[in-house]
ZAMARVO-359265 format. One record per residue (C-alpha): x negated, y negated, z; residue number from 1; residue in one letter. Coordinates in nm, 2 decimals, padded with zeros to 4 digits. Each point is the difference from the previous one (the first is absolute). Last residue first. Layout:
BEGIN
+--------+--------+--------+-----+---------+
:      X :      Y :      Z : num : residuo :
+--------+--------+--------+-----+---------+
:      X :      Y :      Z : NUM :       A :
...
+--------+--------+--------+-----+---------+
//
This chain:
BEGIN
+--------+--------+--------+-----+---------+
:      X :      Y :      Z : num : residuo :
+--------+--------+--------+-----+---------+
: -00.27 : -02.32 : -01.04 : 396 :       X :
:  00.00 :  00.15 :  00.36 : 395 :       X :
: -00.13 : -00.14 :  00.32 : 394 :       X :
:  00.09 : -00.32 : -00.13 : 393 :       X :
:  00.27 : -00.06 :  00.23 : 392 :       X :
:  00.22 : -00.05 : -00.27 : 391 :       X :
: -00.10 :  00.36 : -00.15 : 390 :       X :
:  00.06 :  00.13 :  00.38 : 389 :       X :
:  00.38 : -00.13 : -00.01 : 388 :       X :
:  00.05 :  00.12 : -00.41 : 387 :       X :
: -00.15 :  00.34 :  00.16 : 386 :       X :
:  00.23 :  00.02 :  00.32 : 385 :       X :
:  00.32 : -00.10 : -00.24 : 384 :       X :
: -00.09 :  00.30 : -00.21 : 383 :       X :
: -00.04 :  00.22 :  00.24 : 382 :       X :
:  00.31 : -00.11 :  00.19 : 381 :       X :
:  00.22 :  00.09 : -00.38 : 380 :       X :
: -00.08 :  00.32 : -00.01 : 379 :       X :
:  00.06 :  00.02 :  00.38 : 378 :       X :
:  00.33 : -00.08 : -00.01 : 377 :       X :
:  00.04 :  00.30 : -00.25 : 376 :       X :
: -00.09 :  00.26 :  00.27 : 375 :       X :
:  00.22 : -00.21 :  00.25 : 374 :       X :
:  00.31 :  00.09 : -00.28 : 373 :       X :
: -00.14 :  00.33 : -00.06 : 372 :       X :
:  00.24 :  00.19 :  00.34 : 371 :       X :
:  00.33 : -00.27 : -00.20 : 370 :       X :
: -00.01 :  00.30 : -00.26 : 369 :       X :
:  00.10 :  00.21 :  00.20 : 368 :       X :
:  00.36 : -00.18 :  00.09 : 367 :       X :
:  00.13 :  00.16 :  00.37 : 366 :       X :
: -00.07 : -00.32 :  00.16 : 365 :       X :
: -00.19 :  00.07 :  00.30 : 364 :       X :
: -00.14 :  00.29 : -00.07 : 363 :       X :
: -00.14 : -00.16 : -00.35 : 362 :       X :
: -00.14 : -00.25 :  00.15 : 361 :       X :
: -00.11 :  00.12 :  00.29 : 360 :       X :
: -00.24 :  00.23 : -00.24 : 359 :       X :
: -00.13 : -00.31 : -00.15 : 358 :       X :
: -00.06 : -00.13 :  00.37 : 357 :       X :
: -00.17 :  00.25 :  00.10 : 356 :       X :
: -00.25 :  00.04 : -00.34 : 355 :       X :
: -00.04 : -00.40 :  00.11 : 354 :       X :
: -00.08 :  00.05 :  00.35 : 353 :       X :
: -00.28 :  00.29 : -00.12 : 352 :       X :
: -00.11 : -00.25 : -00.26 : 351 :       X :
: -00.04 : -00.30 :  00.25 : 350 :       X :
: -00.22 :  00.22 :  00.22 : 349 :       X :
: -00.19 :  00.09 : -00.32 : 348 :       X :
: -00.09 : -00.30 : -00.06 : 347 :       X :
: -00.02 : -00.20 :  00.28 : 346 :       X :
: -00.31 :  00.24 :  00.15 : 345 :       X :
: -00.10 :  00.07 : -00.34 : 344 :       X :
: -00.11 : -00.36 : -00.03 : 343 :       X :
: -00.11 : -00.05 :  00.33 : 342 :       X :
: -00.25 :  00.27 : -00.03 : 341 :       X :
: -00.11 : -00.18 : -00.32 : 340 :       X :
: -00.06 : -00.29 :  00.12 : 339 :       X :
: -00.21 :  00.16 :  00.31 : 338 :       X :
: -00.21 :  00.22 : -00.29 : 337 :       X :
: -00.08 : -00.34 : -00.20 : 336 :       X :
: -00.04 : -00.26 :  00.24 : 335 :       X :
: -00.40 :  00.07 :  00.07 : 334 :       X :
: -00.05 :  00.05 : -00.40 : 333 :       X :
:  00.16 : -00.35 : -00.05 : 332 :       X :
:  00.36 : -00.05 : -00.12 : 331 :       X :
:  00.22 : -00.03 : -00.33 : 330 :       X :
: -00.20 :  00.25 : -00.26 : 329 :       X :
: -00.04 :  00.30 :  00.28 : 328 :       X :
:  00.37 : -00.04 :  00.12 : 327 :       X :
:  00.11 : -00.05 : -00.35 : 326 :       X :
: -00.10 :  00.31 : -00.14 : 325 :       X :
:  00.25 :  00.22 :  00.12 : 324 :       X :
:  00.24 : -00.24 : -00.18 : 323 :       X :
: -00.11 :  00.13 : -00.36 : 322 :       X :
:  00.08 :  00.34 :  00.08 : 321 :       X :
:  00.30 :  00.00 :  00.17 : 320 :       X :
:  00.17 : -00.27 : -00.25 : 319 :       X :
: -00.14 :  00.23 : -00.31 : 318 :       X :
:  00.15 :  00.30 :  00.23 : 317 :       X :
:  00.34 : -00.15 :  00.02 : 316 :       X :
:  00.05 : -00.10 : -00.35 : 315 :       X :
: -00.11 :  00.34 : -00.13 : 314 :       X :
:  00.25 :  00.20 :  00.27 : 313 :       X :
:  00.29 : -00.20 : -00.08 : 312 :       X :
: -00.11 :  00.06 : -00.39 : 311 :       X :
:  00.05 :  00.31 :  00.05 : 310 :       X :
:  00.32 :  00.07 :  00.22 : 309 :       X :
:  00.15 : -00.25 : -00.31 : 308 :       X :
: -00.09 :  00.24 : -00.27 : 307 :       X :
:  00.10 :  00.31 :  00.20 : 306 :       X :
:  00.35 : -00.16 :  00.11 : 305 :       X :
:  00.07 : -00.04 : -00.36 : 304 :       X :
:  00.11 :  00.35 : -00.07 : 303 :       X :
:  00.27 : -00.07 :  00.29 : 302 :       X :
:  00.10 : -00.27 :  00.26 : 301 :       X :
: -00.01 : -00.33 : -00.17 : 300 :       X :
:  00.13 : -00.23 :  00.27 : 299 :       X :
: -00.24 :  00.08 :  00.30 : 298 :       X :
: -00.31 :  00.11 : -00.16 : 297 :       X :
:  00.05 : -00.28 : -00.27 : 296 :       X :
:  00.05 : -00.24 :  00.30 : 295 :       X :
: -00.34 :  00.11 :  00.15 : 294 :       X :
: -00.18 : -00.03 : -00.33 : 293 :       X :
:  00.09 : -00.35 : -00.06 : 292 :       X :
: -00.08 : -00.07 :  00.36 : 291 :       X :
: -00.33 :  00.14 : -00.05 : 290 :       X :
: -00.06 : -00.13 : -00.29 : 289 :       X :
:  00.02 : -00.36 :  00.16 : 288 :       X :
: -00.20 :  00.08 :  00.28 : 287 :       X :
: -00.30 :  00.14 : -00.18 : 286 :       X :
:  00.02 : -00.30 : -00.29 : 285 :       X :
: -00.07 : -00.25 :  00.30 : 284 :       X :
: -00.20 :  00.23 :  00.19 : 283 :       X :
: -00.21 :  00.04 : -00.32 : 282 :       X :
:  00.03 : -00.38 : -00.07 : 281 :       X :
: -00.20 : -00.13 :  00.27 : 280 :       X :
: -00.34 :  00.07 : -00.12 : 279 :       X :
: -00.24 :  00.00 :  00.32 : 278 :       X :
: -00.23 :  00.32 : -00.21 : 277 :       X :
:  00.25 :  00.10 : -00.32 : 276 :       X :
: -00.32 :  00.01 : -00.23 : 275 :       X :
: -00.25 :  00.21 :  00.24 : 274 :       X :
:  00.29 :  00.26 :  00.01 : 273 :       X :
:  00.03 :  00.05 : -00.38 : 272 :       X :
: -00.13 :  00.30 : -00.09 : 271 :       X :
:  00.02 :  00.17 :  00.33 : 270 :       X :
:  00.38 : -00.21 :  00.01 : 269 :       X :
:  00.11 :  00.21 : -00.32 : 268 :       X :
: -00.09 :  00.33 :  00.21 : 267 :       X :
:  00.20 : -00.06 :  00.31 : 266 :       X :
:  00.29 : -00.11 : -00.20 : 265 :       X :
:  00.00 :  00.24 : -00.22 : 264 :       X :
:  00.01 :  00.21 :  00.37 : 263 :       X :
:  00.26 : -00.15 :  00.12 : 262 :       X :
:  00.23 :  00.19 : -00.23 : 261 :       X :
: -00.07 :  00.29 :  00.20 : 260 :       X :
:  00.19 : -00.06 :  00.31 : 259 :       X :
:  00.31 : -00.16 : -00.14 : 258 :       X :
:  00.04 :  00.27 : -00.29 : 257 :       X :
: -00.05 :  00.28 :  00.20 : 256 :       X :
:  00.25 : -00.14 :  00.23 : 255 :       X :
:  00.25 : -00.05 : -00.30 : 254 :       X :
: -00.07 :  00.36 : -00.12 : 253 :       X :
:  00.08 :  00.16 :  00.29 : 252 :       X :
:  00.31 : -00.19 :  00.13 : 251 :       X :
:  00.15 :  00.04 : -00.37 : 250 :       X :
:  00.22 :  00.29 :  00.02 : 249 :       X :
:  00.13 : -00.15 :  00.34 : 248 :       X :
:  00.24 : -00.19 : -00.20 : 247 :       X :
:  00.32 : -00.09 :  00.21 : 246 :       X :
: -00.02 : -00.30 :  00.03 : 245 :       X :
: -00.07 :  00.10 :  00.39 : 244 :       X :
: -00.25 :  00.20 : -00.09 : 243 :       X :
: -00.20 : -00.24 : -00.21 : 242 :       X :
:  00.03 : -00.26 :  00.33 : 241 :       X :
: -00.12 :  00.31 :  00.19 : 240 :       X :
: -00.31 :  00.05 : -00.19 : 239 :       X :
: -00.10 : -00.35 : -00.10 : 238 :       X :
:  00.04 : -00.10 :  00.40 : 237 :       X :
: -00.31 :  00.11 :  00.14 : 236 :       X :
: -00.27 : -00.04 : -00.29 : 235 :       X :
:  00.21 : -00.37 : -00.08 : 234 :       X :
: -00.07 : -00.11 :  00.35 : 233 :       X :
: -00.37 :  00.10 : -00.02 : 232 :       X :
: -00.11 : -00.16 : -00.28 : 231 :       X :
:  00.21 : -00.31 :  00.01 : 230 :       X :
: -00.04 : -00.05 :  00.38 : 229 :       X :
: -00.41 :  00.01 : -00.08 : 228 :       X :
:  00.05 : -00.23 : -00.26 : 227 :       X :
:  00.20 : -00.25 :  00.23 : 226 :       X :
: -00.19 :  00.06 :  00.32 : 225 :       X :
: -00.34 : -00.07 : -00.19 : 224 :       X :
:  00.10 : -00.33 : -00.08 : 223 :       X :
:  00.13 : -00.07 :  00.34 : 222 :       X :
: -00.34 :  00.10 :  00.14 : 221 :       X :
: -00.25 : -00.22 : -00.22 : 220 :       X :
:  00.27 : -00.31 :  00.03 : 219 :       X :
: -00.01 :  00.15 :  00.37 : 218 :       X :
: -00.37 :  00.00 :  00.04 : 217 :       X :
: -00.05 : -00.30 : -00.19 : 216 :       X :
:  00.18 : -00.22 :  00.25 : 215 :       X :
: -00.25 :  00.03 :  00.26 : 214 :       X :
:  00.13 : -00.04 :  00.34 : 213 :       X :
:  00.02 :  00.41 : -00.01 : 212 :       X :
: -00.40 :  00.01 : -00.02 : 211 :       X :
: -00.03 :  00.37 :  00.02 : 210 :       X :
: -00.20 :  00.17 :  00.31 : 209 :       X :
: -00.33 :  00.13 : -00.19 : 208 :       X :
: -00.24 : -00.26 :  00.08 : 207 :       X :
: -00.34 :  00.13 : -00.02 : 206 :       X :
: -00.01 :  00.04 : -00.39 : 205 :       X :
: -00.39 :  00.15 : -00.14 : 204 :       X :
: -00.09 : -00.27 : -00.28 : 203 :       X :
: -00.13 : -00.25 :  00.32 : 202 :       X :
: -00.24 :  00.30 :  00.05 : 201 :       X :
: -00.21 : -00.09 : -00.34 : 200 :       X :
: -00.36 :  00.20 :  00.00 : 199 :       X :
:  00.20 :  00.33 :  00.02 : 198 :       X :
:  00.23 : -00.09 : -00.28 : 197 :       X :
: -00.27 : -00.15 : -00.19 : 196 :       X :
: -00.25 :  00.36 :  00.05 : 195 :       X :
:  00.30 :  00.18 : -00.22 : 194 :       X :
:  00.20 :  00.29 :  00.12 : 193 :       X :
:  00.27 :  00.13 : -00.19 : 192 :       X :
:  00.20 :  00.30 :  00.07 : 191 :       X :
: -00.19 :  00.34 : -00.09 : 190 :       X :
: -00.02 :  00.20 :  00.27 : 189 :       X :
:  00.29 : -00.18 :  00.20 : 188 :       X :
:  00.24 : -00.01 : -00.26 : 187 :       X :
: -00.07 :  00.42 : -00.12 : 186 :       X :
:  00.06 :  00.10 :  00.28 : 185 :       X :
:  00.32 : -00.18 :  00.08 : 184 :       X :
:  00.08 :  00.14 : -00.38 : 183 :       X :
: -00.05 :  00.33 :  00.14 : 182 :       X :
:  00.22 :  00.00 :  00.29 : 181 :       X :
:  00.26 : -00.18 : -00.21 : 180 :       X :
: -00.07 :  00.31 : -00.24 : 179 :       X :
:  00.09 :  00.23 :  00.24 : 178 :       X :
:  00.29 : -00.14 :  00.15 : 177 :       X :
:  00.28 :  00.11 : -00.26 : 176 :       X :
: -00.12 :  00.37 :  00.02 : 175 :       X :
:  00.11 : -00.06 :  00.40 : 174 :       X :
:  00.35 : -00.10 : -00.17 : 173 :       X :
:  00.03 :  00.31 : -00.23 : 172 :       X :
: -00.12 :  00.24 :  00.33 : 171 :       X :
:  00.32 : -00.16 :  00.15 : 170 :       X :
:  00.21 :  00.09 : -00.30 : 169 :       X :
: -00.06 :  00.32 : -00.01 : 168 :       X :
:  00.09 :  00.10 : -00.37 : 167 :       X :
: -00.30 :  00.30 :  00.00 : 166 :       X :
: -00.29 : -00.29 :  00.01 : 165 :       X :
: -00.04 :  00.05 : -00.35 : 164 :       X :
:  00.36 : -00.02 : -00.11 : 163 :       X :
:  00.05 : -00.32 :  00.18 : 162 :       X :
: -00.30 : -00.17 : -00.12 : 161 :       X :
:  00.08 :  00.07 : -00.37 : 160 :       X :
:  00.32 : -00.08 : -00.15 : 159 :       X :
:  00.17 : -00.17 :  00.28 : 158 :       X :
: -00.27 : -00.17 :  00.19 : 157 :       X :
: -00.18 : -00.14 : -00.34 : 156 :       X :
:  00.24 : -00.23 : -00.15 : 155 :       X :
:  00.12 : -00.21 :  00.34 : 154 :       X :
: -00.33 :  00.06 :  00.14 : 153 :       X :
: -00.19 : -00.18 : -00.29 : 152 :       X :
:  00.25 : -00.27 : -00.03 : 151 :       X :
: -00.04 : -00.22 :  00.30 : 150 :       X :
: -00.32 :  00.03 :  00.02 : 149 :       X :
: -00.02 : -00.13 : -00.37 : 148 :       X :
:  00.14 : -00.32 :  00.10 : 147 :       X :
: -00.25 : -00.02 :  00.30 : 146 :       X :
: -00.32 :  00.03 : -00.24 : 145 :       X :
:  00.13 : -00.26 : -00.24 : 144 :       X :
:  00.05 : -00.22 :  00.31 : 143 :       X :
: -00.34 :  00.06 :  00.04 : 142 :       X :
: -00.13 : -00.07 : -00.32 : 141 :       X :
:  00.23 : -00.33 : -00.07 : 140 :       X :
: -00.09 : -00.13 :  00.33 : 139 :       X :
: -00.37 :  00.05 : -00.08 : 138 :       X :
:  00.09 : -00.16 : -00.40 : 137 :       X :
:  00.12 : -00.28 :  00.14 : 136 :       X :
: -00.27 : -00.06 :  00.30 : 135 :       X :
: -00.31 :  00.04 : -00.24 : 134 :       X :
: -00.25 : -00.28 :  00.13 : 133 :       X :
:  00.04 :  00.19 :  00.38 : 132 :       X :
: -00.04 :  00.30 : -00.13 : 131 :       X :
: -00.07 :  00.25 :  00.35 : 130 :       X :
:  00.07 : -00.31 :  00.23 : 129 :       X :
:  00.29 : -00.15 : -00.15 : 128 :       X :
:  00.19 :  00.29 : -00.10 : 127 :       X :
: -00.08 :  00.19 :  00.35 : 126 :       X :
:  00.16 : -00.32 :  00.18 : 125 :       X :
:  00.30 :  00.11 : -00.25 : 124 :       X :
:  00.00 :  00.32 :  00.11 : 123 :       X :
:  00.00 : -00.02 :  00.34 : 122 :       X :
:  00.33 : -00.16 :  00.06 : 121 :       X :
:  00.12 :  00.30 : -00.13 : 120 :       X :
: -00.21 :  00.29 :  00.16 : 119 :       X :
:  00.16 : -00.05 :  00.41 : 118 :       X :
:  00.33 :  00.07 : -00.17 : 117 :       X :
: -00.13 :  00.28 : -00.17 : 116 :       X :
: -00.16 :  00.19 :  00.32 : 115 :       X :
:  00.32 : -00.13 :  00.20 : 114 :       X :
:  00.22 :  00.20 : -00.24 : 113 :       X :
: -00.21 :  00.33 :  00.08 : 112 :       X :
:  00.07 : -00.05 :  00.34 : 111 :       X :
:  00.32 : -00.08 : -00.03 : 110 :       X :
:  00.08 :  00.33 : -00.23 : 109 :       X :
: -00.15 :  00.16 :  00.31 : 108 :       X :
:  00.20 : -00.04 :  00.21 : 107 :       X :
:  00.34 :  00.04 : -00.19 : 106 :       X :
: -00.10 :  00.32 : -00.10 : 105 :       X :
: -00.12 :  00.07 :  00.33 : 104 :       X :
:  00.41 : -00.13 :  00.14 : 103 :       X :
:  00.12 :  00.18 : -00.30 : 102 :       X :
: -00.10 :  00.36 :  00.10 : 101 :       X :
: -00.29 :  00.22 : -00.06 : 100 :       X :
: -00.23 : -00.22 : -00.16 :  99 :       X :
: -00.40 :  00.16 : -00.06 :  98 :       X :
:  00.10 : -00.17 : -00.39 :  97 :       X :
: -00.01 : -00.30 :  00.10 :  96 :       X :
: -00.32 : -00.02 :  00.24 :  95 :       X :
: -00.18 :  00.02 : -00.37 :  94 :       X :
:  00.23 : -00.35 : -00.10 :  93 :       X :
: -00.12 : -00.18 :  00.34 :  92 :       X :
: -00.37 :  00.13 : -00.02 :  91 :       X :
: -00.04 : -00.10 : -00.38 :  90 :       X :
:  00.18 : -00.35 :  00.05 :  89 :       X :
: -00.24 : -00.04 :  00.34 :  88 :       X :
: -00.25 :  00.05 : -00.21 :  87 :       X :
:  00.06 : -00.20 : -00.30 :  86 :       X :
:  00.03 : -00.30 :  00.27 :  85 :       X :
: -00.30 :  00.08 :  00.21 :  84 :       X :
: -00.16 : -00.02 : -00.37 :  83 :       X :
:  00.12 : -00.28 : -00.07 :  82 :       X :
: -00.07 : -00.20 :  00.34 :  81 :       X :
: -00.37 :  00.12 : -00.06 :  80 :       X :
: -00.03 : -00.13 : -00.36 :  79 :       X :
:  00.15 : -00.35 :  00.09 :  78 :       X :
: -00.20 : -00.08 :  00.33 :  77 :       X :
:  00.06 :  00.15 :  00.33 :  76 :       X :
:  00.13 : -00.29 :  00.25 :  75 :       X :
:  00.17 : -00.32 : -00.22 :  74 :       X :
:  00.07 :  00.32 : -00.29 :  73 :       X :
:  00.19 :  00.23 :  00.29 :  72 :       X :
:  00.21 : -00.29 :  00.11 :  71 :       X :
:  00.12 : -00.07 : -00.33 :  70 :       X :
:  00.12 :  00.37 : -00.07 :  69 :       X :
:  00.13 :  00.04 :  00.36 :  68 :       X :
:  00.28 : -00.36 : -00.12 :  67 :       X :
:  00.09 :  00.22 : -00.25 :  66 :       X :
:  00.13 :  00.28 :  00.27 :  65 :       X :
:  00.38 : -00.14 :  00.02 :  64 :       X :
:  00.07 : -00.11 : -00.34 :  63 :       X :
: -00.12 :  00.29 : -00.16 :  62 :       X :
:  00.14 :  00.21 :  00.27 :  61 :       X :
:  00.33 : -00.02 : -00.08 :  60 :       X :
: -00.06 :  00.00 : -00.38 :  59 :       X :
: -00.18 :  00.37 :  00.09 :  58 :       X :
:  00.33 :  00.14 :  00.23 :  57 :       X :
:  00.25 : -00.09 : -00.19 :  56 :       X :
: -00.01 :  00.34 : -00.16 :  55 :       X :
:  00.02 :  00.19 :  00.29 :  54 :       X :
:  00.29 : -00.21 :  00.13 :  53 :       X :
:  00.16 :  00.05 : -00.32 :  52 :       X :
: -00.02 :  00.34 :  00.04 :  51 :       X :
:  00.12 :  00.02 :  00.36 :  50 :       X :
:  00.32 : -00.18 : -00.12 :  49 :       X :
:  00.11 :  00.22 : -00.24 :  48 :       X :
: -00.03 :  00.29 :  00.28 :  47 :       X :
: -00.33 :  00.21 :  00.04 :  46 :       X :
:  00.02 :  00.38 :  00.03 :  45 :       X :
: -00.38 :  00.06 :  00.06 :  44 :       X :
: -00.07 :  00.25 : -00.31 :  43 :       X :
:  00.26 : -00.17 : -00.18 :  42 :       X :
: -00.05 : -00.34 :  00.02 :  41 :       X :
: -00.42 :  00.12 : -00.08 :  40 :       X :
:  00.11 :  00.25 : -00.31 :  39 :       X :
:  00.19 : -00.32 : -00.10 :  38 :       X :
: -00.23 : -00.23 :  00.08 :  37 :       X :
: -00.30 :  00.19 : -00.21 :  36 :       X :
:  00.02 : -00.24 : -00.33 :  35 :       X :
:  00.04 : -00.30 :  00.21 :  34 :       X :
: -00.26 :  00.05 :  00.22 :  33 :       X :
: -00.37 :  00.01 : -00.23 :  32 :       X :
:  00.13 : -00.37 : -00.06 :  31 :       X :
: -00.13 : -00.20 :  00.31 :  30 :       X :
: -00.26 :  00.27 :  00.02 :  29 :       X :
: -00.17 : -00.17 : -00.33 :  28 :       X :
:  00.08 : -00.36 :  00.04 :  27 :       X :
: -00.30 : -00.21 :  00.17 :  26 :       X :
: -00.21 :  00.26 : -00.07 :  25 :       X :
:  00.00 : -00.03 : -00.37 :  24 :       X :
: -00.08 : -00.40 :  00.06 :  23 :       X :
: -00.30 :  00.17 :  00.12 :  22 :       X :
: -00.13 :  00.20 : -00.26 :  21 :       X :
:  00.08 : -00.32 : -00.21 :  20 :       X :
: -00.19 : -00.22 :  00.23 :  19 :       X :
: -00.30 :  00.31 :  00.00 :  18 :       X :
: -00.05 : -00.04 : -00.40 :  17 :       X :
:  00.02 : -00.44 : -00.06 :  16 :       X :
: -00.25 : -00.02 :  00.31 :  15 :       X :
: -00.25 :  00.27 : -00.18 :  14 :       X :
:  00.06 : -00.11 : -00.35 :  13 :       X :
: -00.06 : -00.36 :  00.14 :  12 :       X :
: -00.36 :  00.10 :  00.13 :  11 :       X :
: -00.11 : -00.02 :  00.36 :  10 :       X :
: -00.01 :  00.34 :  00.07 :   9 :       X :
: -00.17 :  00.08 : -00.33 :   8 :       X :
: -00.26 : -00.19 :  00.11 :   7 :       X :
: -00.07 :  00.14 :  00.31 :   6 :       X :
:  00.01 :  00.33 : -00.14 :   5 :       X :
: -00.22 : -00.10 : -00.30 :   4 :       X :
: -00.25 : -00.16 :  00.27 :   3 :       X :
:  00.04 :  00.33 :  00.20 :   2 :       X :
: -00.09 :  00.24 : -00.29 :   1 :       X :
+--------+--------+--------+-----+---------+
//
């Protein structure tokens, strides 16, 4: 029994299994809110603003606490600093629902957003450790496991968790950290170990601080900024731009449509991931669809908005997906985690400047559709940024 534990641990079933268990983590609390804000503005009395504070709050701290995530592979090791990680995300979302006002609310949201900030730049290190001849199709898998994250709550809180914890919606959100609990578990019994990593302590990082001279890091980061500007900036302003034109029959369906079109995506690149691995043209194709798409949003308000809300959301994940491997194909295991701090560092900094400036845009000029305008200028940077890597041969 403890050879075929042992050698189940360090199977590819077994890596390929717990990286989608936690790529769930990395999304499933994020998205167990939005079906419960209402019951939560109103429960607290919280003003326009207060919401989008609250739900700033994880893009915040993705750039802030990415930098922890780095640190905690150099001291800990990959499968310890994941499971602090999924731990602090299960505390932080459980302390959630013991809020009694906005300011514990608010609290605790950070902590929980620290716990999956502090996960990102672990993931890929994870990649390259637990299948490091298989980094495609790891990315692939765990980025899988985050898309559906994002889903599950979104279809199940309503319908079912609700009603079965008597509609209170702070019971709904400790539900929510159950199974982050249990998939920590799960990581550190069966994460795995092989006698190589133990015999080879130059694998384990022990610089964690970013190498901000390195030009790689912000080609890595600028790239991300644009897709992760897209995503976001078109989740926010969807809604009130459809308003606005006065069609907000079709807010639901075009958000559906933008969130769950990514998964095709997610599932053609399991096929395909090892295929696409440095290919240039993805980006390339990822930023030019995404302008398309953008401008069809923008100019073609009505039954079309659902096609082009779609395929904004396929073009975006095959970018997302296929660029999460490039930290783990582009440096050596030591460089991995700290690039990759860096990279969400700049990346989501830039997008939460970017979703502000989109929104100046419109404020500023009184035309709505000027708030996709820097949305659309990033179509076109993530195409320039892969062309300028592909030169630099560290795509082809």
């Amino acid at each position: 029994m403890p050879n075929e534990r042992h050698s189940w641990r360090r199977s590819l079933p077994a890596a390929l299994i717990l990286l989608w268990l936690a790529g769930i983590g990395l999304r499933l609390t994020i998205l167990a809110v939005p079906p419960v804000l209402a019951m939560i503005r109103h429960d607290f009395g919280l003003s326009a603003t207060e919401v989008g504070v609250l739900s700033s709050i994880p893009p915040a701290l993705f750039a802030i606490a990415a930098l922890a995530g780095s640190l905690l592979v150099a001291r800990l090791g990959v499968t310890t600093a994941l499971v602090g990680g999924l731990l602090l995300v299960a505390t932080g979302s459980a302390l959630r629902g013991l809020s009694t006002d906005f300011s514990i609310l608010f609290a605790t949201t950070v902590v929980m957003s620290a716990g999956i900030a502090i996960m990102q730049p672990i993931m890929p290190t994870a990649v390259r450790q637990w299948a490091p001849a298989r980094i495609a199709l790891g990315t692939a898998i765990y980025t899988n496991g985050l898309l559906v994250g994002e889903i599950i709550p979104v279809l199940l809180t309503i319908p079912y968790v609700l009603p079965w914890v008597g509609g209170d919606w702070r019971i709904s959100l400790l539900a929510w950290s159950a199974p982050i609990a249990l998939i920590a578990v799960a990581i550190y019994v069966g994460a795995p170990r092989s006698s190589a990593h133990r015999a080879a302590p130059a694998a384990v990082p022990r610089q964690w601080l970013p190498d901000w001279h390195r030009s790689l890091v912000w080609r890595l980061g600028g790239l991300f900024c644009c897709i992760n500007a897209i995503y976001f900036g078109t989740n926010a302003f969807i809604p009130i731009y459809l308003t606005s034109a006065g069609r907000p029959d079709l807010i639901g369906g075009a958000l559906t449509a933008l969130n769950f079109g990514q998964l095709p995506a997610s599932l053609l690149l399991l096929a395909f991931a090892g295929r696409l691995e440095r290919k240039f043209w993805p980006y390339l194709a990822s930023g030019l669809l995404s302008l398309l798409s953008i401008a069809g949003l923008t100019l073609m308000v009505g039954p079309a908005t659902i096609v082009w809300a779609a395929l904004l959301g396929f073009s975006d994940a095959a970018a997302l997906i296929v660029g999460l491997t490039l930290p783990a194909l582009l440096c050596p295991p030591e460089d991995v985690a700290r690039t990759s701090a860096g990279m969400f560092t700049i990346s989501y900094a830039g997008a939460v400047a970017i979703a502000v400036l989109s929104g100046a845009a419109w404020d500023l000029s009184g035309v709505p559709a000027l708030t996709f305008v820097p949305l659309a200028i990033c179509g076109i940077v993530l195409a320039a940024i892969a062309l300028r890597m592909r030169a630099r041969r560290e795509l082809r």
